[in-house]
N, C-alpha and C positions, 0 to 999 in steps of 0.2 A: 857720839851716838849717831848724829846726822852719814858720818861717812861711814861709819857700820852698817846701817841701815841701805845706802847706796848699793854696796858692797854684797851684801847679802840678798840685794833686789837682782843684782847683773848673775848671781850667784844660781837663783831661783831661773833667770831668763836663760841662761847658758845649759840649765839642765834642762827645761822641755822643748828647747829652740828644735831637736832635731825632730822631737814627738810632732809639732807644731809644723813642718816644712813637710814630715810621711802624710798627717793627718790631710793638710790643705790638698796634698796633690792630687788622692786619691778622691777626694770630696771634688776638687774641681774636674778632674777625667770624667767622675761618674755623671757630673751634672752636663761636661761638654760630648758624653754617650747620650744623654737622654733628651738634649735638646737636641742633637743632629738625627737621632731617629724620627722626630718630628718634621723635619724638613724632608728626609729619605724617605719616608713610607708616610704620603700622605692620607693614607689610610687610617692610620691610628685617630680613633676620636678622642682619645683624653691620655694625658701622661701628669705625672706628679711626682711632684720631688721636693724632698726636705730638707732644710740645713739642720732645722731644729733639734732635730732626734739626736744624730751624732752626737752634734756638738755638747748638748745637755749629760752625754755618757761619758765623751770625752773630761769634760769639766768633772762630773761627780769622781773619775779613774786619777786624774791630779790631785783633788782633794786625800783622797784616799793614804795616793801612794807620798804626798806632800808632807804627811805626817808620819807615814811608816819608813821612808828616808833619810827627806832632805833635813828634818830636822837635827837629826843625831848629825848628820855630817855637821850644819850649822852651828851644833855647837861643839865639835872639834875643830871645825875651824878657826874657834874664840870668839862666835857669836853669843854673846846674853840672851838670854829666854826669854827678856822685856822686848831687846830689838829683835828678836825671832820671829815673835808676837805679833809685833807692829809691823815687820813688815812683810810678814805671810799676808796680813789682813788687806796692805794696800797692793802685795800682787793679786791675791784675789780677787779684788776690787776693778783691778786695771785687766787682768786677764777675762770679767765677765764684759766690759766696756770693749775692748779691742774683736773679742768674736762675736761677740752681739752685734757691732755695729759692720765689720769685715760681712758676714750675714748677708744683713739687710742693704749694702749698700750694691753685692753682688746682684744680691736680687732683683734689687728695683733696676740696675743697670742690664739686668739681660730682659727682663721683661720690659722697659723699653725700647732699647737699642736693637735684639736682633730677636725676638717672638715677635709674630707675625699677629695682627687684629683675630683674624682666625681660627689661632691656634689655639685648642682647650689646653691650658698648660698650666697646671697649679703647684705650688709654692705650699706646700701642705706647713701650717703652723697655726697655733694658739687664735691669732688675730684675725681668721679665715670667719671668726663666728662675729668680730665687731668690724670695728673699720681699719681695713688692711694698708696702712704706710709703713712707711720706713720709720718714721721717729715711733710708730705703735710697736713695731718689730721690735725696736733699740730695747722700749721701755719694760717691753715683756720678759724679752730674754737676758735681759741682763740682770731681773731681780729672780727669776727662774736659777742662771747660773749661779748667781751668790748663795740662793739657798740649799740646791745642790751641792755645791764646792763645801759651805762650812759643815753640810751637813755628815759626809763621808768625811770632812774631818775629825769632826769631834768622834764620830763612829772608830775610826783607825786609831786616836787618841786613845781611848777606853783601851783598844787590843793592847795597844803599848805598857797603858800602865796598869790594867787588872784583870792581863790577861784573855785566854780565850773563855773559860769558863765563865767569868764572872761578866763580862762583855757581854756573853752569848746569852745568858739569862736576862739580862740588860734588854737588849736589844729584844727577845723573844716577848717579855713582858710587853712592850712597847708594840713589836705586832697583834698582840693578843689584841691590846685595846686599840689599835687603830682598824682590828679585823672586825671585831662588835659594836664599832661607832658607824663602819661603812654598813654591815646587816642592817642595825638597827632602823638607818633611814635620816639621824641625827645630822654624821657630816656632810651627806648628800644634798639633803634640805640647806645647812649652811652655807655649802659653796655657791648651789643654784639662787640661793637670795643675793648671797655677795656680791655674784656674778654678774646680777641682774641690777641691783641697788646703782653699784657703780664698778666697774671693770677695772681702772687705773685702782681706784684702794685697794680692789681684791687682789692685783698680784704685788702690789706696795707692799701687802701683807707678808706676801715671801721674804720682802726684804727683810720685817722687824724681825718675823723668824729665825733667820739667818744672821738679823743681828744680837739676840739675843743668844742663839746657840754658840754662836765667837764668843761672847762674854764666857759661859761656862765654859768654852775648851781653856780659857786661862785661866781653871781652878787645875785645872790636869796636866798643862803644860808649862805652869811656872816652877815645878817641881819634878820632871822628868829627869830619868836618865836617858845614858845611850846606850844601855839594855835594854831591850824586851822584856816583859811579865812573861813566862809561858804559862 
C-alpha cells in the first residue's frame, strides 16, 4: 500500500511537473515586467500584481482535469481506488502547501530585498484587508487552494460518473441557491460577520469545506470506471 501510494504520488508529480515549470515562468517574467517598470518609468504612482488569482485558477484547472485523467490512467496502471483516494488527497494537500508558500516567500523576498521604501507596489491578495505576512499569506491560501482543488474535483467526478446531463442539473440547482442566498443579503451578512468575528476561523472554514467535499467524492470514486458517463 505504502509503495503504491509513493508511486502514484511521483506518478501525479511527473504529470503536472511541466504545467508547473510553463506556469512559474510566465508568473515570474510577468512579475520581473512589472517590477522593472517600476524602476524604468519613475513616473508610475502605483503598480499591482498578484500571485493569488493565478494560482487559485491553476489549482481549481488540476483538480478538475486530476479526476477527468489521471485517474483512469491510475487505475490502469494497477492503482486501487482506496490508494487513488489517499493519495490524490495528500498531493492536493502538499500541492496547496508548496504554491501557497513558493507565493508568499517570493513576495515577501522582493518586497524587501529589491522594491524600493517609495515605491507604491502592491501584492494585491486576500490579506491586504487584515495583517499582511507571509505565515497570513501561507495560511489563507493554502485553505483557499484545498477548497478549490476538491471542489473541481468532486465537480469533474460527477461528469465522470452521471454524466453531462445529470452533473449539469446538479451543479445548476446548486447555482440557483447559491444565486438567491447571495440576492437575498443571507450569505453576505454571513461572511462579513465571520470575517469580522475572527478571520483565521473564517478561511479555516474553506478547509472543513474542502474536507468534507473529499469525503463525498469517495462515495463516487470508489466505484468508478475508466469510462466516461456521456
Amino acid at each position: 500500500m505504502g509503495r503504491q501510494i509513493k508511486g502514484l504520488l511521483y506518478f501525479y508529480w511527473t504529470d503536472i511537473q511541466f504545467s508547473l515549470m510553463v506556469f512559474w515562468s510566465i508568473l515570474l517574467a510577468m512579475l520581473t515586467v512589472s517590477v522593472s517598470m517600476m524602476f524604468l518609468f519613475p513616473s508610475i504612482d502605483f503598480m499591482s500584481f498578484s500571485f493569488t488569482a493565478p494560482i487559485y485558477v491553476y489549482c481549481a484547472i488540476i483538480g478538475f482535469l486530476m479526476a477527468k485523467h489521471t485517474i483512469a490512467y491510475g487505475i490502469k496502471l494497477g492503482g486501487t481506488r482506496k490508494n487513488i483516494y489517499i493519495s490524490m488527497g495528500i498531493f492536493f494537500v502538499l500541492l496547496a502547501l508548496m504554491k501557497s508558500t513558493i507565493a508568499a516567500l517570493i513576495q515577501g523576498g522582493v518586497t524587501k530585498f529589491v522594491l524600493q521604501d517609495d515605491m507604491n507596489f502592491l501584492f494585491a491578495h486576500p490579506m491586504n484587508l487584515y495583517e499582511d505576512t507571509i505565515l497570513n499569506r501561507i495560511y489563507t491560501d493554502f485553505f483557499i487552494i484545498i477548497f478549490l482543488t476538491t471542489l473541481t474535483f468532486l465537480i469533474s467526478l460527477s461528469f465522470h460518473k452521471f454524466g453531462l446531463l445529470v452533473s449539469g442539473l446538479i451543479i445548476g440547482m446548486v447555482i440557483v441557491l447559491f444565486t438567491y442566498s447571495l440576492y437575498s443579503g443571507e450569505l453576505i451578512t454571513y461572511i462579513m460577520d465571520a470575517f469580522q468575528n475572527s478571520i483565521y476561523l473564517f478561511f479555516a472554514q474553506f478547509g472543513l469545506i474542502a474536507l468534507i467535499t473529499y469525503l463525498v467524492a469517495w462515495l463516487l470514486l470508489r466505484k468508478i470506471t475508466v469510462v466516461a458517463k456521456k
